[in-house]
Backbone as a printed PyTorch tensor [residue, N CA C, xyz], in Angstrom:
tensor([[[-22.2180,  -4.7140, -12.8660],
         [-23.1110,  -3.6010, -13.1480],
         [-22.8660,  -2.5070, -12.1050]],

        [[-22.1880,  -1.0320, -12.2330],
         [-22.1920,  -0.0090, -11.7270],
         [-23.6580,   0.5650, -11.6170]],

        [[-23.9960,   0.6420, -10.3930],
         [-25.2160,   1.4900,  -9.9990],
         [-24.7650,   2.8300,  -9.4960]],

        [[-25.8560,   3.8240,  -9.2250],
         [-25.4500,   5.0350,  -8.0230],
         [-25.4070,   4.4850,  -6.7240]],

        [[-25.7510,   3.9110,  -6.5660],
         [-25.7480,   3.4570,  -4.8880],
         [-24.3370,   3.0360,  -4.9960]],

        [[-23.9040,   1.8600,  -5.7840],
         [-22.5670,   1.2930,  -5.6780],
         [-21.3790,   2.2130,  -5.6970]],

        [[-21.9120,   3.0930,  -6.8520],
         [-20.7680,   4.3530,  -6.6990],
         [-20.7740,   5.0120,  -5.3070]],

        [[-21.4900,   4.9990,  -4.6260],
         [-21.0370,   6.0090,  -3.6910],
         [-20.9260,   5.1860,  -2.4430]],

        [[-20.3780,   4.2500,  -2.6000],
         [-20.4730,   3.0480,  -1.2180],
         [-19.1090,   3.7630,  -0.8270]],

        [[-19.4800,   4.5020,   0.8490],
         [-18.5760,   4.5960,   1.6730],
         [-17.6080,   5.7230,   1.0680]],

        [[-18.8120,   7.0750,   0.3970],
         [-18.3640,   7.8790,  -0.2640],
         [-17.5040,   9.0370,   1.1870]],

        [[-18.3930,   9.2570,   1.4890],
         [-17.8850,  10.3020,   2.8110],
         [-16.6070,   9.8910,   3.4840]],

        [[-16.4850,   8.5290,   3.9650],
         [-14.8410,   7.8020,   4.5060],
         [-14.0030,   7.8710,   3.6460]],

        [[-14.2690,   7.8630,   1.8900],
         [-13.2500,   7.9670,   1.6290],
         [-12.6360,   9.6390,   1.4460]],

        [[-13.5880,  10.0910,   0.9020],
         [-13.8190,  11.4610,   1.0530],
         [-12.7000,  12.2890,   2.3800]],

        [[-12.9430,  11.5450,   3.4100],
         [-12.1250,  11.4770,   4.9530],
         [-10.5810,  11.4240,   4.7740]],

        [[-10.3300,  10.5600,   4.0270],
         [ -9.2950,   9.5170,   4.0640],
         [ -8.3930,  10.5060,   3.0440]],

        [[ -8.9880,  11.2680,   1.7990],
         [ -8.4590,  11.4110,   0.9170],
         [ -8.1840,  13.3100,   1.2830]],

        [[ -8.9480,  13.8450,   2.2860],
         [ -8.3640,  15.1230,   2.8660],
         [ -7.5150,  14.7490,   3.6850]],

        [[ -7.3270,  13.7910,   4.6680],
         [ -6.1660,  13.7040,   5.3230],
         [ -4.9290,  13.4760,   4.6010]],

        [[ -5.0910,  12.8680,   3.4770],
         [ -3.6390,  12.5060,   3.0280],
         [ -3.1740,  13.8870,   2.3850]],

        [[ -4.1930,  14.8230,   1.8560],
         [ -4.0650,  15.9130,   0.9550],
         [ -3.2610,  16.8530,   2.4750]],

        [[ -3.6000,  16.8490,   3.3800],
         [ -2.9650,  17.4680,   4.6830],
         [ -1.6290,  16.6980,   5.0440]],

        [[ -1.6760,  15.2830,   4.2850],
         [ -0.0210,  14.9570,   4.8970],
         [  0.9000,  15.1380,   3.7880]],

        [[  0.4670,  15.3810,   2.1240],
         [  0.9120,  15.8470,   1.1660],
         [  1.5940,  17.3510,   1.4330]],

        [[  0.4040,  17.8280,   2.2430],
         [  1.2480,  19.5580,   2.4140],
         [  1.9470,  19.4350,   3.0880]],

        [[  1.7550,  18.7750,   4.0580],
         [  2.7980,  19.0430,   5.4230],
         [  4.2100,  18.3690,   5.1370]],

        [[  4.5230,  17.1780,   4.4200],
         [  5.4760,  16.4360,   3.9010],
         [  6.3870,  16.7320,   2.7050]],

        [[  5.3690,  17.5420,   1.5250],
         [  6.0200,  17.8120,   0.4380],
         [  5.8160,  15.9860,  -0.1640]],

        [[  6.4290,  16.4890,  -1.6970],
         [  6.0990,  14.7430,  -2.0130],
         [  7.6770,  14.5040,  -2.7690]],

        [[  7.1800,  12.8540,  -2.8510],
         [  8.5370,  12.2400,  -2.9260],
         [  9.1630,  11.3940,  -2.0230]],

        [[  8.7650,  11.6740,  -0.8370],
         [  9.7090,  10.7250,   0.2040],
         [  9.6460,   9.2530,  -0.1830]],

        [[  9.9070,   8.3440,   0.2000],
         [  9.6080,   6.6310,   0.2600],
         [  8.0490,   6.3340,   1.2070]],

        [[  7.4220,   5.6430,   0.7470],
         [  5.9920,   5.3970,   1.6460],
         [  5.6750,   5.5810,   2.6910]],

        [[  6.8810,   4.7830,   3.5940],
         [  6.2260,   4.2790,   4.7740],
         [  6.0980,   5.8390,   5.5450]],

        [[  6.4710,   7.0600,   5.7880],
         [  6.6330,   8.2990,   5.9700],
         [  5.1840,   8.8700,   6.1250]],

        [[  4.8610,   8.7960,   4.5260],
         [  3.5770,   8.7990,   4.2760],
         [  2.4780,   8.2690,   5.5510]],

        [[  2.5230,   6.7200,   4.8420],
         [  1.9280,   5.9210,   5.9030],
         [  1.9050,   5.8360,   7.3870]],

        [[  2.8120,   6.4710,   7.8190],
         [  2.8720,   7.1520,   9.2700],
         [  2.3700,   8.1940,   9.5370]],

        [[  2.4040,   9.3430,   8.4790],
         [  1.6740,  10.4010,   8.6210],
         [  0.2820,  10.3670,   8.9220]],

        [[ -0.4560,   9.5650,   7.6760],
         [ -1.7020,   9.4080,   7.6660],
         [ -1.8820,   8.9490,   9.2050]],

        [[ -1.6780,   7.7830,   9.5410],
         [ -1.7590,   6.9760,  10.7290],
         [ -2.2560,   8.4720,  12.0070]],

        [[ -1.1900,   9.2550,  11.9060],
         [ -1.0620,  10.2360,  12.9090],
         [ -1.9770,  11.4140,  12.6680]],

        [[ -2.7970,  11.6470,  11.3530],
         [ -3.7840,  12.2810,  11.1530],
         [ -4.8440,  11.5150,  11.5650]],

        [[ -5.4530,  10.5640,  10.9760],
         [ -6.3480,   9.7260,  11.2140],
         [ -6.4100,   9.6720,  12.8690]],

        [[ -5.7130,   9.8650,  13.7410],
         [ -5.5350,   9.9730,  15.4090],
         [ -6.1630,  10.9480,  15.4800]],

        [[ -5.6660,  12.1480,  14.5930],
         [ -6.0410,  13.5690,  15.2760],
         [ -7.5490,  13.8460,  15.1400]],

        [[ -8.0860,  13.6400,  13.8010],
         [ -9.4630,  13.4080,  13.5920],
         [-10.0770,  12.6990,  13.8670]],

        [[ -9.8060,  11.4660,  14.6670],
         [-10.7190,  10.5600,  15.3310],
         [-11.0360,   9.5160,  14.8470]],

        [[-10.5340,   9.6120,  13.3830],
         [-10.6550,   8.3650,  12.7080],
         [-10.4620,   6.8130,  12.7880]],

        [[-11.3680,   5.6630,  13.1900],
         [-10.7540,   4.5780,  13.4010],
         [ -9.7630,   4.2100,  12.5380]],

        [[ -8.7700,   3.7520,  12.7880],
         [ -8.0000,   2.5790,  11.5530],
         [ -7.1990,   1.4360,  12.7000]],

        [[ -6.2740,   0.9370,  11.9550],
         [ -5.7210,  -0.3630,  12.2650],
         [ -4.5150,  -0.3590,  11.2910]],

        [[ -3.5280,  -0.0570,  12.0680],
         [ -1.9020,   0.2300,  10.7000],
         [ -1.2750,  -1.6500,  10.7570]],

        [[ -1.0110,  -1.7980,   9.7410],
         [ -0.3960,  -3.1630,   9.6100],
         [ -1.5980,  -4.6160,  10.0970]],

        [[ -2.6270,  -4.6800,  10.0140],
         [ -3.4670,  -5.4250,  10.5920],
         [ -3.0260,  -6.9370,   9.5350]],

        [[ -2.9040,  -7.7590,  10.0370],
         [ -2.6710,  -8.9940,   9.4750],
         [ -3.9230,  -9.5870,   8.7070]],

        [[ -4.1180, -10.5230,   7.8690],
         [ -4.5890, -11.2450,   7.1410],
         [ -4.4400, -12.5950,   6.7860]],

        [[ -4.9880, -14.0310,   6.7110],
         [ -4.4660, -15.1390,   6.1170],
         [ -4.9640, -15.2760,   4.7110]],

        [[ -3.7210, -15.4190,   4.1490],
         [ -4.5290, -15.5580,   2.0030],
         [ -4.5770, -16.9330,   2.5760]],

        [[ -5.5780, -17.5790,   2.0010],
         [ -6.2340, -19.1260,   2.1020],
         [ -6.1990, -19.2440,   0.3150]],

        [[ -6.2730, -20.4480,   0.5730],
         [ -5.8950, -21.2150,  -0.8220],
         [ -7.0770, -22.6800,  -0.3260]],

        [[ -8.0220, -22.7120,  -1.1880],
         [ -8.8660, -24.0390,  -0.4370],
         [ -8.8690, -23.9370,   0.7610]],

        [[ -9.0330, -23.3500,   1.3630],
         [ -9.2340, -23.7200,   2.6900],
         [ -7.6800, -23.4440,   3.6210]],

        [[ -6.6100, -23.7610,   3.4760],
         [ -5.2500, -23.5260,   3.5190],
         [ -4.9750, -22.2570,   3.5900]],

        [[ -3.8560, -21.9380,   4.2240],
         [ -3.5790, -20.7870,   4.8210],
         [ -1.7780, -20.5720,   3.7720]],

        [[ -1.2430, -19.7430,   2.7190],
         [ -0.6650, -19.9060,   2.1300],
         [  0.3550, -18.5690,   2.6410]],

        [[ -0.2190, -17.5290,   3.0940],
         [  0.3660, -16.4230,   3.6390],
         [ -0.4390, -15.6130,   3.6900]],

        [[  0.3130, -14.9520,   4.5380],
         [ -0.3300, -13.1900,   4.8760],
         [ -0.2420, -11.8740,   4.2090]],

        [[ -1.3390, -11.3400,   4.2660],
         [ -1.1910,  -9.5710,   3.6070],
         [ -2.0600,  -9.0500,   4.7980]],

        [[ -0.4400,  -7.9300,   4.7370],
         [ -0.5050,  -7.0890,   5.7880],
         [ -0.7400,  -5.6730,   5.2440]],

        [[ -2.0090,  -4.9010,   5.1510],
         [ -2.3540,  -3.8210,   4.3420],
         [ -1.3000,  -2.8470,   5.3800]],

        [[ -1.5440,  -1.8950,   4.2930],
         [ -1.0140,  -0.7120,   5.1590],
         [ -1.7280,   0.2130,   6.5100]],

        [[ -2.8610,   0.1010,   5.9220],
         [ -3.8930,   0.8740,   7.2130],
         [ -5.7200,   0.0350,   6.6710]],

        [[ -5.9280,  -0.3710,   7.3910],
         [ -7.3650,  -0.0860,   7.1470],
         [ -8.5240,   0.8940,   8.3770]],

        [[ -9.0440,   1.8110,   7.5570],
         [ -9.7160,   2.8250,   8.3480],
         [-11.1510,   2.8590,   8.3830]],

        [[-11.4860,   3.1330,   9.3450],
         [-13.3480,   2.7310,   9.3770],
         [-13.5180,   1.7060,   9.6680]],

        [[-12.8150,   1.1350,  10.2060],
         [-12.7170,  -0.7190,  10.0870],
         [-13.3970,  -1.0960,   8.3570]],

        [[-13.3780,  -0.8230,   7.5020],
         [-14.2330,  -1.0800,   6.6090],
         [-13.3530,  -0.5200,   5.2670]],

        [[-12.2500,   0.1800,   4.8400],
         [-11.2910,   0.7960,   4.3680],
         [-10.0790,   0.3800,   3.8730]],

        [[-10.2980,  -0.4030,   2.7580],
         [ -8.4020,  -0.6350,   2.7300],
         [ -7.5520,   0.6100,   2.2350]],

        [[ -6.4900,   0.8460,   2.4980],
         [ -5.7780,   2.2960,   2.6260],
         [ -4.4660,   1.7240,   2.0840]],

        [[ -3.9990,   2.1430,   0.5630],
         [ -2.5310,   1.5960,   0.3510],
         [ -1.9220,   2.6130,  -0.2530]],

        [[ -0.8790,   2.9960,   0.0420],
         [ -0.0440,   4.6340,   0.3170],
         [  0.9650,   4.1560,  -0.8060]],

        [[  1.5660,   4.7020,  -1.9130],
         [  2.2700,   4.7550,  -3.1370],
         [  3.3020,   5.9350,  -3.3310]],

        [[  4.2760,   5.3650,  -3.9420],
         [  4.7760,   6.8160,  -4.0890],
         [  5.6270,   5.8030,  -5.6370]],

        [[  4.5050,   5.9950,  -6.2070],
         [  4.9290,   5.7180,  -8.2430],
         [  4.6910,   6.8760,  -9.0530]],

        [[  5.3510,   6.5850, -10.2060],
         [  5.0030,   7.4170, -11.3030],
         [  3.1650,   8.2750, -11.6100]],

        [[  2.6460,   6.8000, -11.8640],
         [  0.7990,   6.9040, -12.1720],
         [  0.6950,   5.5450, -11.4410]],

        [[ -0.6630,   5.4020, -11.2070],
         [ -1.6220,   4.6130, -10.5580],
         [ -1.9600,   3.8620, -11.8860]],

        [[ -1.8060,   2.3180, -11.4660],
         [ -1.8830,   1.6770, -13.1460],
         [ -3.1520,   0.4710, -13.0660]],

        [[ -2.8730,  -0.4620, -13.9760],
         [ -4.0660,  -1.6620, -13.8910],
         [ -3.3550,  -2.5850, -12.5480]],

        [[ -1.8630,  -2.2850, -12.5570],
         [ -1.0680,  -2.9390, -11.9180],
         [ -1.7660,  -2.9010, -10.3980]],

        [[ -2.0310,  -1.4230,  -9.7930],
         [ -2.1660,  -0.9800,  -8.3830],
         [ -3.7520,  -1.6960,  -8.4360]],

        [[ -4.5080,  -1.1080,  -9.2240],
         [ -5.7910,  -1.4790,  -9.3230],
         [ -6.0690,  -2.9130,  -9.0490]],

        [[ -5.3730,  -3.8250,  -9.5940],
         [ -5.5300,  -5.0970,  -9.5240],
         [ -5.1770,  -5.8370,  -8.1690]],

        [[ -4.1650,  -5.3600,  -7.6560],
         [ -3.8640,  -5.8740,  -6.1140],
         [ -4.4550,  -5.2210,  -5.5140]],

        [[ -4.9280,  -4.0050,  -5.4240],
         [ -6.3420,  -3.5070,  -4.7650],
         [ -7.8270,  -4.5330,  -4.9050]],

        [[ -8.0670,  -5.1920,  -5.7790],
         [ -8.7940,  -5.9220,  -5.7760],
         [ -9.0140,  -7.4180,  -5.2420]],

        [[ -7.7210,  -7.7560,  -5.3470],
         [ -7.0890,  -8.7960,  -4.1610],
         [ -6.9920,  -8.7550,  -2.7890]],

        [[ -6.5470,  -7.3010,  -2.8610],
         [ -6.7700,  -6.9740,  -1.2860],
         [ -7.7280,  -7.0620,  -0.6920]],

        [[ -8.9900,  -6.5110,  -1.3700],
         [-10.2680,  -6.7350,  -0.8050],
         [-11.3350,  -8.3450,  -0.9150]],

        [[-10.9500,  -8.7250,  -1.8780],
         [-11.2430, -10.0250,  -1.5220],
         [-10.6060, -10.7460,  -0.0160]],

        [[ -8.7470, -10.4750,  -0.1610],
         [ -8.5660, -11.0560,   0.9250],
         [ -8.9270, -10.4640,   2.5190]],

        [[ -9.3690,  -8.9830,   2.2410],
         [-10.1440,  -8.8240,   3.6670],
         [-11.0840,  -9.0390,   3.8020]],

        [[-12.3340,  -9.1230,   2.1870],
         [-13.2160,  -9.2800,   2.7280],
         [-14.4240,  -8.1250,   2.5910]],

        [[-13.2850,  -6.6260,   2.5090],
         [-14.1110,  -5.3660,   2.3300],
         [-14.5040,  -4.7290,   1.3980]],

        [[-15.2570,  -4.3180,   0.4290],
         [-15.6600,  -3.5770,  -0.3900],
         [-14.8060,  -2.4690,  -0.8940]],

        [[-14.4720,  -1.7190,  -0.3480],
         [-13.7790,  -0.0950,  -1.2920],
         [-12.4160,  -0.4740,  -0.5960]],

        [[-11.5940,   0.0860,  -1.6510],
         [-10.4710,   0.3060,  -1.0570],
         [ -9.7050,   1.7480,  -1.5770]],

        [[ -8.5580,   2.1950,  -1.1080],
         [ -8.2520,   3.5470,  -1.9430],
         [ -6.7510,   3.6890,  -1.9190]],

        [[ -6.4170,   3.8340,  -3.0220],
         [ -4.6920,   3.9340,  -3.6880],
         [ -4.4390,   5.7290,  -3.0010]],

        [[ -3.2080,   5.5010,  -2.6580],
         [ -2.9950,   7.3140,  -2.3810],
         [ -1.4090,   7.1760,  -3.4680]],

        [[ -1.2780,   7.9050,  -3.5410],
         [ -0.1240,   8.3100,  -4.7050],
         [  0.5070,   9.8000,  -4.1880]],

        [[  1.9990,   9.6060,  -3.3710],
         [  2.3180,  10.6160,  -2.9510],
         [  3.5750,  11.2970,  -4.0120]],

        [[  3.7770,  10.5940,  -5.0620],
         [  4.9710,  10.8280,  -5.9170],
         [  5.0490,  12.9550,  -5.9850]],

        [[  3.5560,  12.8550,  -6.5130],
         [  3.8400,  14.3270,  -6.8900],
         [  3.1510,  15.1370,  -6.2800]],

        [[  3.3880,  16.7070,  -6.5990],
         [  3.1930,  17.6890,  -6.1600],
         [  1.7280,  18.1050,  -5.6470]],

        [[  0.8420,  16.9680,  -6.3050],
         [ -0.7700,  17.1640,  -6.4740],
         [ -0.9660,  15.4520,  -6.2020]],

        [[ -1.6320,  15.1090,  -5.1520],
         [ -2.1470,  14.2390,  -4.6070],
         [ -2.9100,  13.2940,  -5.9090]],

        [[ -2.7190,  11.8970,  -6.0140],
         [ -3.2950,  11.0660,  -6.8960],
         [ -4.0900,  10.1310,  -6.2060]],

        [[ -4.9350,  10.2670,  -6.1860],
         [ -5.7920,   9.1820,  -5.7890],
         [ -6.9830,   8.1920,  -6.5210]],

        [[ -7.2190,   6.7740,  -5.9360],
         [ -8.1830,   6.0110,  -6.8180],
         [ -9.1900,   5.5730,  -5.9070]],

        [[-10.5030,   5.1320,  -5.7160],
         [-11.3480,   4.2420,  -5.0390],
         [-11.5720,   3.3760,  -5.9950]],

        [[-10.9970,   1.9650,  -5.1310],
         [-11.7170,   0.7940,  -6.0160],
         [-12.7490,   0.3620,  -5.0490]],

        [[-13.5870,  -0.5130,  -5.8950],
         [-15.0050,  -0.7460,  -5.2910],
         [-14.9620,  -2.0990,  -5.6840]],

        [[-14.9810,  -3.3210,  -4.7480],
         [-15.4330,  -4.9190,  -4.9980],
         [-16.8900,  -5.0040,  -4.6660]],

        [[-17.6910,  -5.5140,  -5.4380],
         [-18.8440,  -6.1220,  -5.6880],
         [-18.9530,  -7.7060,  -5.0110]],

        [[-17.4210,  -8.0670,  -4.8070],
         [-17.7240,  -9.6180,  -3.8320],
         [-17.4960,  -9.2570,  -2.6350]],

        [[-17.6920,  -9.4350,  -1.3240],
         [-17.7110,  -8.8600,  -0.0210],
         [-17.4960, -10.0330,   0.6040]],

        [[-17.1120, -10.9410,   0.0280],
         [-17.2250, -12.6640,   0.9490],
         [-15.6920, -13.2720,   1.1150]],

        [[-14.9080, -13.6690,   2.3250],
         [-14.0250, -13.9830,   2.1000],
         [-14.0070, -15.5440,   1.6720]],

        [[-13.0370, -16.1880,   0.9610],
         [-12.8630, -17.4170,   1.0120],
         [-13.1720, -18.5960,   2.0700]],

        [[-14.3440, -19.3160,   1.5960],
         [-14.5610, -20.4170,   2.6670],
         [-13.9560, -21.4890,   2.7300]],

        [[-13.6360, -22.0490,   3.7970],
         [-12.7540, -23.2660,   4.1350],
         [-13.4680, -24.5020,   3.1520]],

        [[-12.3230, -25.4340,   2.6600],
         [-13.0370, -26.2500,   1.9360],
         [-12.3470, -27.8200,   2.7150]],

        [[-13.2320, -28.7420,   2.9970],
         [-12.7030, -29.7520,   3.4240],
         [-11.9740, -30.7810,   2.3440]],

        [[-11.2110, -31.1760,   2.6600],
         [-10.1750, -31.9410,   2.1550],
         [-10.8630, -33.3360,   2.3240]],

        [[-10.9360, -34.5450,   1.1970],
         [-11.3720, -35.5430,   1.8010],
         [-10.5200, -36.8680,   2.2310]]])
């Protein structure tokens, strides 16, 4: 169930998140390969004061089990997952590992940036589960 409150969870950060990239869109031009991007932002997010955390590790757990890691691209606000694109369109595809992502951190919103073209693409996804996976004992 979409509420107003839910819609606007952590409206202003992203709000934040999504002028800085529109400032590394100008300054970059679009097209390059990601990680460019993802450095940029990194180095805006400095200039404005913005907390983040570039490459912060993760364990995907499986039962309790530790199966591997996802390493987001930035998370900002401590509270922010941040994943920098440079595709065609933003699909069910991006959407859906955005939703994984936040299960596996744990955080609520996350936000797709899309540097392919000339005009900045962006998405906020919003998880409704906020709980990471609890350890399950083995008997």
């Amino acid at each position: 169930m979409n509420t107003n409150s839910e819609k606007l969870l952590l409206k202003d950060e992203v709000f934040q998140v999504v002028g800085c990239a529109i400032e590394v869109l100008n300054m970059l031009g679009h097209g390059l390969v990601e990680k460019p991007y993802e450095n940029a932002l990194v180095i805006e997010f400095w200039l404005r004061k913005i907390p983040f955390q570039q490459q912060a590790s993760f364990d995907v757990l499986y039962k309790g089990h530790k199966i591997g890691l996802f390493v987001p691209d930035i998370i900002a606000f401590n509270c922010l997952v941040v994943d920098t694109k440079v595709i065609d369109k933003i699909s069910d595809h991006e959407r859906g590992l955005m939703l994984n992502y936040l299960k596996i951190t744990g955080l609520r919103v996350g936000i797709i940036l899309n540097f392919k073209h000339s005009k900045l693409e962006w998405q906020r996804i919003a998880s409704f589960v906020s709980i990471r996976v609890h350890s399950w004992l083995m008997p």
